[in-house]
N, CA, C and O atoms as CSV, one atom per row, in Angstrom:
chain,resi,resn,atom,element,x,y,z
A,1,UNK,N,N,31.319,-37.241,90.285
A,1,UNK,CA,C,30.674,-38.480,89.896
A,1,UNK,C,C,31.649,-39.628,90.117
A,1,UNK,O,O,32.802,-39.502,89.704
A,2,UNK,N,N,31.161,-41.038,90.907
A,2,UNK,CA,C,31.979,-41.807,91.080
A,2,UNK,C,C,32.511,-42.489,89.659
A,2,UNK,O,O,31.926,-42.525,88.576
A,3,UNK,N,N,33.587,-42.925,89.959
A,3,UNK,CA,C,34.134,-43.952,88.601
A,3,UNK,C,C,32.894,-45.363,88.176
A,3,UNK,O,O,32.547,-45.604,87.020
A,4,UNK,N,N,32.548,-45.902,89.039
A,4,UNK,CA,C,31.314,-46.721,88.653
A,4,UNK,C,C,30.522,-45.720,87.798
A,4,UNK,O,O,30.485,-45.941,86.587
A,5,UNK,N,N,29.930,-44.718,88.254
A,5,UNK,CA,C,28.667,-44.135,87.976
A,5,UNK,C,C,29.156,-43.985,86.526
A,5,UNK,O,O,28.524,-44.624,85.685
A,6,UNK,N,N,30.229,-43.206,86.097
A,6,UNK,CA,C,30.681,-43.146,84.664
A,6,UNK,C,C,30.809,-44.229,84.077
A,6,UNK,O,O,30.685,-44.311,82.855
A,7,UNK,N,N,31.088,-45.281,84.867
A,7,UNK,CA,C,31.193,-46.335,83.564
A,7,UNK,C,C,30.106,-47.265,83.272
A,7,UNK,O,O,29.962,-48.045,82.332
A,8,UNK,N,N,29.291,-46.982,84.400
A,8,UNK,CA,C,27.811,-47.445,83.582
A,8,UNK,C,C,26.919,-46.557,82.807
A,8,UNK,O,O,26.077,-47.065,82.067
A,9,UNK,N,N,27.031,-45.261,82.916
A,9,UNK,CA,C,26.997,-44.147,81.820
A,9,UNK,C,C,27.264,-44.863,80.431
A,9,UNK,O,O,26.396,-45.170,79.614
A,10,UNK,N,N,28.797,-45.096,80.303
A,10,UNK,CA,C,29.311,-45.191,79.441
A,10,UNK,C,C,28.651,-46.786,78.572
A,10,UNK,O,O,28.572,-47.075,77.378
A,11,UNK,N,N,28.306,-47.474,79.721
A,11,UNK,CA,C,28.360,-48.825,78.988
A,11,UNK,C,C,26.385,-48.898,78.713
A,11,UNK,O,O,25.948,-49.862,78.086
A,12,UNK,N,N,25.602,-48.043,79.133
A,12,UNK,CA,C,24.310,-47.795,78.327
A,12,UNK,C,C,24.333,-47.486,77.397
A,12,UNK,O,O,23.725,-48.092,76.514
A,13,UNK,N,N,25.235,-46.112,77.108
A,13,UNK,CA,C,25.155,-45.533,76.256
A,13,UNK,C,C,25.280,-46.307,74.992
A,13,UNK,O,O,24.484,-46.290,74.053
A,14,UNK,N,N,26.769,-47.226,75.122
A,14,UNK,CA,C,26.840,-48.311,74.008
A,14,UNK,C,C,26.254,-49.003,73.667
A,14,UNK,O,O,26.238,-49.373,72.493
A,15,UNK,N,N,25.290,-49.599,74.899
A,15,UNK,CA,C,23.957,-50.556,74.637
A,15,UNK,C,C,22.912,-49.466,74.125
A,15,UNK,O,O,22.062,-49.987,73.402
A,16,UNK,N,N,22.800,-48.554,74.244
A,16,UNK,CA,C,22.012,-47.705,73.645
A,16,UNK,C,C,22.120,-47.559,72.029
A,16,UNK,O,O,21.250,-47.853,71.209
A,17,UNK,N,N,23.343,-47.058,71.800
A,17,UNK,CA,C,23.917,-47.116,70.250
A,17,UNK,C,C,23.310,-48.449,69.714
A,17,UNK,O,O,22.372,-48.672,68.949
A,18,UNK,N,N,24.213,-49.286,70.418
A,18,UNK,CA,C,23.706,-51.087,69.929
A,18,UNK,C,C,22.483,-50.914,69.235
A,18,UNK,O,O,22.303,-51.062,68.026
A,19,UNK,N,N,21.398,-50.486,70.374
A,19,UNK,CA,C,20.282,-50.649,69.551
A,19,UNK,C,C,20.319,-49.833,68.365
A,19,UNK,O,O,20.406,-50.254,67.211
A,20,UNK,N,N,20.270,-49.009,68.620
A,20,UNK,CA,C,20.368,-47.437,67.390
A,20,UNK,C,C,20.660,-48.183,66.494
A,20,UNK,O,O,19.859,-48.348,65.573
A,21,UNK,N,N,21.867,-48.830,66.513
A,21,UNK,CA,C,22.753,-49.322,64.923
A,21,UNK,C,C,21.880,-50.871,64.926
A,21,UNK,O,O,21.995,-51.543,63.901
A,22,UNK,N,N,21.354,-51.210,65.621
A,22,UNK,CA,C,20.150,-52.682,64.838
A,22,UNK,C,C,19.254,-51.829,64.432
A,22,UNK,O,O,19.048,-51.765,63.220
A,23,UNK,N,N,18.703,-51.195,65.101
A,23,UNK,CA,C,17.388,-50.654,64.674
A,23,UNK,C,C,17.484,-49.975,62.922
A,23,UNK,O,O,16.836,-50.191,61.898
A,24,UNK,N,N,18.460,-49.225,63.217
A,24,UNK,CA,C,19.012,-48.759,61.919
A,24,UNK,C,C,18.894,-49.598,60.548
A,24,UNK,O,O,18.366,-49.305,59.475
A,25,UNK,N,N,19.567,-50.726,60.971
A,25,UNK,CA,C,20.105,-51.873,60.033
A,25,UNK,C,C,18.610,-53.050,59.710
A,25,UNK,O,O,18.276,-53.720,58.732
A,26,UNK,N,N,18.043,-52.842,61.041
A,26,UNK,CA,C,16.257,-53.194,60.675
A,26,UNK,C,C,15.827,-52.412,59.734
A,26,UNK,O,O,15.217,-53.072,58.893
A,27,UNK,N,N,15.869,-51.262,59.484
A,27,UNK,CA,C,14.971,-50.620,58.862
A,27,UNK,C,C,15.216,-50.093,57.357
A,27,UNK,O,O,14.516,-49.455,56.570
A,28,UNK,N,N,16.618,-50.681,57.298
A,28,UNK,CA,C,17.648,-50.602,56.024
A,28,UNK,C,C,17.882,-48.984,55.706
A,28,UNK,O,O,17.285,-48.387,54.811
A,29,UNK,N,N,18.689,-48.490,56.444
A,29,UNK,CA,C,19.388,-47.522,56.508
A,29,UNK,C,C,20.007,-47.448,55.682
A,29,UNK,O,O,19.654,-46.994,54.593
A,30,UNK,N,N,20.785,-47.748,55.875
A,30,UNK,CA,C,22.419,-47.970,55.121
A,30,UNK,C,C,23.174,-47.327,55.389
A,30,UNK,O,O,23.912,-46.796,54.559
A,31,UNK,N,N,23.271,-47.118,56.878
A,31,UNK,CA,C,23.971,-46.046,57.864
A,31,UNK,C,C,25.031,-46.762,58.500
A,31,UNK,O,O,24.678,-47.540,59.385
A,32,UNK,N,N,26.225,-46.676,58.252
A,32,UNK,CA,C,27.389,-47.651,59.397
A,32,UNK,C,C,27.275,-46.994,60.516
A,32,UNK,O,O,26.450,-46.182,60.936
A,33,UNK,N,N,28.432,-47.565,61.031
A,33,UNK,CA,C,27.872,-47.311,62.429
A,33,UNK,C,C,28.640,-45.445,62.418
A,33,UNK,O,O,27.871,-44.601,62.878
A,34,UNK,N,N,29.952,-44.952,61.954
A,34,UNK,CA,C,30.561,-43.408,62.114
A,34,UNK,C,C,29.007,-42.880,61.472
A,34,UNK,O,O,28.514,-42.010,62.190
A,35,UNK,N,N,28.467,-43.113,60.703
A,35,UNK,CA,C,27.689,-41.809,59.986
A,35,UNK,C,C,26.026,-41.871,61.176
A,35,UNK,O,O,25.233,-40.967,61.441
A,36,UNK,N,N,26.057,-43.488,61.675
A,36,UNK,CA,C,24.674,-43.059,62.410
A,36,UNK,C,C,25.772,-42.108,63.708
A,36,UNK,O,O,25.514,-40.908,63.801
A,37,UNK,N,N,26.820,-42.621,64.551
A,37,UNK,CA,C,27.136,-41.819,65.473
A,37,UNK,C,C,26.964,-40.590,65.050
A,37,UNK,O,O,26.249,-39.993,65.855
A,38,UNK,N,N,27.459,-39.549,63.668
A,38,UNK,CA,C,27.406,-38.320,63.786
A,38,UNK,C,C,26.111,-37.700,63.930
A,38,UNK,O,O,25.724,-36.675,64.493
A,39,UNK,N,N,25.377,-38.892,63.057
A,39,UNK,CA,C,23.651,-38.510,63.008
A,39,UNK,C,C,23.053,-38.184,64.568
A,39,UNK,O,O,22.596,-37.086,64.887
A,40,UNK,N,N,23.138,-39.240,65.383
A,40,UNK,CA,C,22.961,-38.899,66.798
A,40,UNK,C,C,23.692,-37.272,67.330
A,40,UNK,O,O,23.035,-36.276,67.633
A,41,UNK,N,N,24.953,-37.371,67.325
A,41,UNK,CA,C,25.517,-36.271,67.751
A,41,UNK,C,C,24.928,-34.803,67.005
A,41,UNK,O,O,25.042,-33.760,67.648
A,42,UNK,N,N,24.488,-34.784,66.043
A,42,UNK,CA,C,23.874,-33.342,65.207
A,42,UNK,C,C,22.624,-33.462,65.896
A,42,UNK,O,O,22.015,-32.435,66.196
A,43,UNK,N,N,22.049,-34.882,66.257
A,43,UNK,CA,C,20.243,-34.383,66.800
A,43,UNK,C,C,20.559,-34.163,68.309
A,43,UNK,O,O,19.637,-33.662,68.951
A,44,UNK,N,N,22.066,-34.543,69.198
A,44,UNK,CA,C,22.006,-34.253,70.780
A,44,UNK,C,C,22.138,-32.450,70.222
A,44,UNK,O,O,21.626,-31.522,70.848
A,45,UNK,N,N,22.686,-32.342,69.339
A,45,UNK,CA,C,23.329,-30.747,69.203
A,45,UNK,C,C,21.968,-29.803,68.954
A,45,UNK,O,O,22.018,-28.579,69.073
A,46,UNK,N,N,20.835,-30.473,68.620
A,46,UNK,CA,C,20.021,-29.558,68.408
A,46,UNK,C,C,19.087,-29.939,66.687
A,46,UNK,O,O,17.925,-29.598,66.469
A,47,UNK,N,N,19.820,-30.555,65.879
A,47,UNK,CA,C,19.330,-30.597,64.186
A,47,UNK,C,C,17.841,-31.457,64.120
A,47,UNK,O,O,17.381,-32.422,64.729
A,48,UNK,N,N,17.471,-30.764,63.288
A,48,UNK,CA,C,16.137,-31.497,62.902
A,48,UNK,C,C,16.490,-32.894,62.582
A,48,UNK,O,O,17.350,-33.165,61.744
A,49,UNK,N,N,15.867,-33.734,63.210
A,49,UNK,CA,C,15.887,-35.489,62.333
A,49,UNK,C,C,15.497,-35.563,61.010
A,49,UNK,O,O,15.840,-36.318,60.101
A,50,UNK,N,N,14.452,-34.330,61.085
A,50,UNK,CA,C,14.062,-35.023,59.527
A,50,UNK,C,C,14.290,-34.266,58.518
A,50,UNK,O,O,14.106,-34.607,57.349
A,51,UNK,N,N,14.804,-32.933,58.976
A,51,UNK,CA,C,15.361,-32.250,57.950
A,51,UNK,C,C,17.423,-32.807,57.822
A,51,UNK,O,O,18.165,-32.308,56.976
A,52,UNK,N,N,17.845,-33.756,58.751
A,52,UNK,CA,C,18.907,-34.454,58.469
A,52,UNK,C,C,18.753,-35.571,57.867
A,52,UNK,O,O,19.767,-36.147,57.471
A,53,UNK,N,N,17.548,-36.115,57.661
A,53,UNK,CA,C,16.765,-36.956,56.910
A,53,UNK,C,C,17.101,-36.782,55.741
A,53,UNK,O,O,18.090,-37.349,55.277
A,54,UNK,N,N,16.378,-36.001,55.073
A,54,UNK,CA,C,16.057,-35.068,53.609
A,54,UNK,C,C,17.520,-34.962,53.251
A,54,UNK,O,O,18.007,-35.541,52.280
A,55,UNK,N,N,18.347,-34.021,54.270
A,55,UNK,CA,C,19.649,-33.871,53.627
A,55,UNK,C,C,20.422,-35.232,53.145
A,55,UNK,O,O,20.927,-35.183,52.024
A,56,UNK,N,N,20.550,-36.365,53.846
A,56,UNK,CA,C,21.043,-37.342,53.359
A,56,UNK,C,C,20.536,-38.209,52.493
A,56,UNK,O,O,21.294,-38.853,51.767
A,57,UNK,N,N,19.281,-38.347,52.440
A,57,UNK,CA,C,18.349,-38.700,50.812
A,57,UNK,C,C,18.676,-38.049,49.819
A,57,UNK,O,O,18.825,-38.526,48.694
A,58,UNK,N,N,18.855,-36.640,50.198
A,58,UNK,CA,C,19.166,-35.668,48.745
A,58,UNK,C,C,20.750,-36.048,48.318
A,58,UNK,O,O,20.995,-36.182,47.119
A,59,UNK,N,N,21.897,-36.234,49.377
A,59,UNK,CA,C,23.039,-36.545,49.220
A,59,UNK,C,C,22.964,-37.622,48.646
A,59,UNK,O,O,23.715,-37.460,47.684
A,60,UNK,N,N,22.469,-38.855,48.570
A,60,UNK,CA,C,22.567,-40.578,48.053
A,60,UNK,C,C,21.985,-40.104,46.815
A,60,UNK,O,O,22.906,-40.123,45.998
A,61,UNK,N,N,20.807,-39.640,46.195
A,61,UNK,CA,C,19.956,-39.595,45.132
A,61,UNK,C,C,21.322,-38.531,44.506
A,61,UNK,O,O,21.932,-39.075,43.585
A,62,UNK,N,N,21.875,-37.046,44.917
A,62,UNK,CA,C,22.592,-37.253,43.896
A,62,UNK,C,C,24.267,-37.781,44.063
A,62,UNK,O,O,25.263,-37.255,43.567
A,63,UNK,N,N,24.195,-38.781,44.781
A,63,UNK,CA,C,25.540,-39.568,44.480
A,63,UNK,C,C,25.186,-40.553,43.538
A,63,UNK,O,O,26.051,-41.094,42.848
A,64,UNK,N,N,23.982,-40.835,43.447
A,64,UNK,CA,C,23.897,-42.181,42.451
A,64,UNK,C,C,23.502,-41.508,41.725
A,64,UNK,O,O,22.676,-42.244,41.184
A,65,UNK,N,N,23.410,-40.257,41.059
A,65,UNK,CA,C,23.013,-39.773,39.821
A,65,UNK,C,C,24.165,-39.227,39.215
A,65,UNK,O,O,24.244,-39.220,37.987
A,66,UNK,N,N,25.252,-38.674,40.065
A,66,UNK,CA,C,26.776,-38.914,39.678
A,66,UNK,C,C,27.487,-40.126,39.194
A,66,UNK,O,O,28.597,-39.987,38.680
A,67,UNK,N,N,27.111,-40.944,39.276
A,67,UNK,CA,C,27.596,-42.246,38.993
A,67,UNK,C,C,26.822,-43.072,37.785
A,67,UNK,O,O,27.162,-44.175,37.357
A,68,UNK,N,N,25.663,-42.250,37.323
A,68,UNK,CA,C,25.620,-43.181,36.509
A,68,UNK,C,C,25.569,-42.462,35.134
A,68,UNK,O,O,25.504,-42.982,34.021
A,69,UNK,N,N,25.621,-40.946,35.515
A,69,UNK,CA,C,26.607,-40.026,34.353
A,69,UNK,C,C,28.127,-40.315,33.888
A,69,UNK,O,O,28.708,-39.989,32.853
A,70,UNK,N,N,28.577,-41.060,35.044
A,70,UNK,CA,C,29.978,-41.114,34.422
A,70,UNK,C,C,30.209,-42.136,33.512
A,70,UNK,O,O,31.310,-42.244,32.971
Protein backbone atom coordinates (compact mmCIF):
# COMPACT_ATOMS: atom_id res chain seq x y z
CA UNK A 1 0.00 0.00 0.00
CA UNK A 2 1.35 3.36 -1.03
CA UNK A 3 2.29 5.93 1.78
CA UNK A 4 -0.55 8.33 0.44
CA UNK A 5 -3.04 5.50 0.46
CA UNK A 6 -2.25 5.02 4.35
CA UNK A 7 -2.44 8.32 5.19
CA UNK A 8 -5.68 9.01 3.88
CA UNK A 9 -6.77 5.78 5.62
CA UNK A 10 -5.55 7.27 8.51
CA UNK A 11 -6.91 10.79 8.19
CA UNK A 12 -10.83 9.33 7.53
CA UNK A 13 -10.58 7.35 10.01
CA UNK A 14 -10.05 10.48 12.37
CA UNK A 15 -12.70 12.30 10.54
CA UNK A 16 -14.62 9.32 11.11
CA UNK A 17 -14.00 9.23 15.00
CA UNK A 18 -14.65 13.16 14.78
CA UNK A 19 -17.94 12.34 14.00
CA UNK A 20 -18.35 9.33 16.41
CA UNK A 21 -17.16 11.68 19.31
CA UNK A 22 -19.91 14.69 18.12
CA UNK A 23 -22.36 12.37 17.55
CA UNK A 24 -21.66 10.90 20.89
CA UNK A 25 -21.58 14.25 22.67
CA UNK A 26 -25.05 15.05 20.60
CA UNK A 27 -26.67 12.48 22.14
CA UNK A 28 -25.18 13.00 25.70
CA UNK A 29 -23.12 10.13 26.20
CA UNK A 30 -20.83 11.04 28.49
CA UNK A 31 -18.25 9.12 26.68
CA UNK A 32 -14.66 11.00 26.25
CA UNK A 33 -13.11 10.49 23.63
CA UNK A 34 -10.38 6.98 25.29
CA UNK A 35 -13.67 5.21 26.47
CA UNK A 36 -15.73 5.90 23.03
CA UNK A 37 -12.24 4.74 21.16
CA UNK A 38 -12.29 1.43 23.23
CA UNK A 39 -16.07 1.23 22.64
CA UNK A 40 -15.41 1.24 18.82
CA UNK A 41 -12.46 -1.12 19.11
CA UNK A 42 -14.64 -4.03 21.25
CA UNK A 43 -17.55 -3.56 18.40
CA UNK A 44 -14.48 -3.78 15.31
CA UNK A 45 -13.51 -6.97 17.63
CA UNK A 46 -16.77 -8.48 17.37
CA UNK A 47 -19.00 -7.21 20.95
CA UNK A 48 -22.50 -6.61 20.94
CA UNK A 49 -23.28 -2.65 20.93
CA UNK A 50 -25.94 -3.11 22.97
CA UNK A 51 -25.05 -5.58 25.21
CA UNK A 52 -21.75 -3.01 25.69
CA UNK A 53 -24.51 -0.68 26.12
CA UNK A 54 -26.18 -2.38 29.17
CA UNK A 55 -22.73 -3.13 30.53
CA UNK A 56 -21.82 0.49 30.86
CA UNK A 57 -25.35 1.70 32.15
CA UNK A 58 -25.06 -1.04 34.71
CA UNK A 59 -21.36 0.26 35.50
CA UNK A 60 -22.56 4.28 35.97
CA UNK A 61 -25.95 3.22 37.90
CA UNK A 62 -23.73 1.31 40.22
CA UNK A 63 -20.98 3.91 40.43
CA UNK A 64 -23.45 6.45 41.46
CA UNK A 65 -25.00 4.16 43.88
CA UNK A 66 -21.47 3.78 45.41
CA UNK A 67 -21.24 7.23 45.95
CA UNK A 68 -24.04 8.10 47.48
CA UNK A 69 -23.61 5.26 50.19
CA UNK A 70 -20.54 6.74 51.16
Amino acid sequence: MADSDRNSGRWEGKEMFGLLLEMAGLMNTGLDTQTLALCVRLIEEGANPQALATVITDLRREAAASKSNK
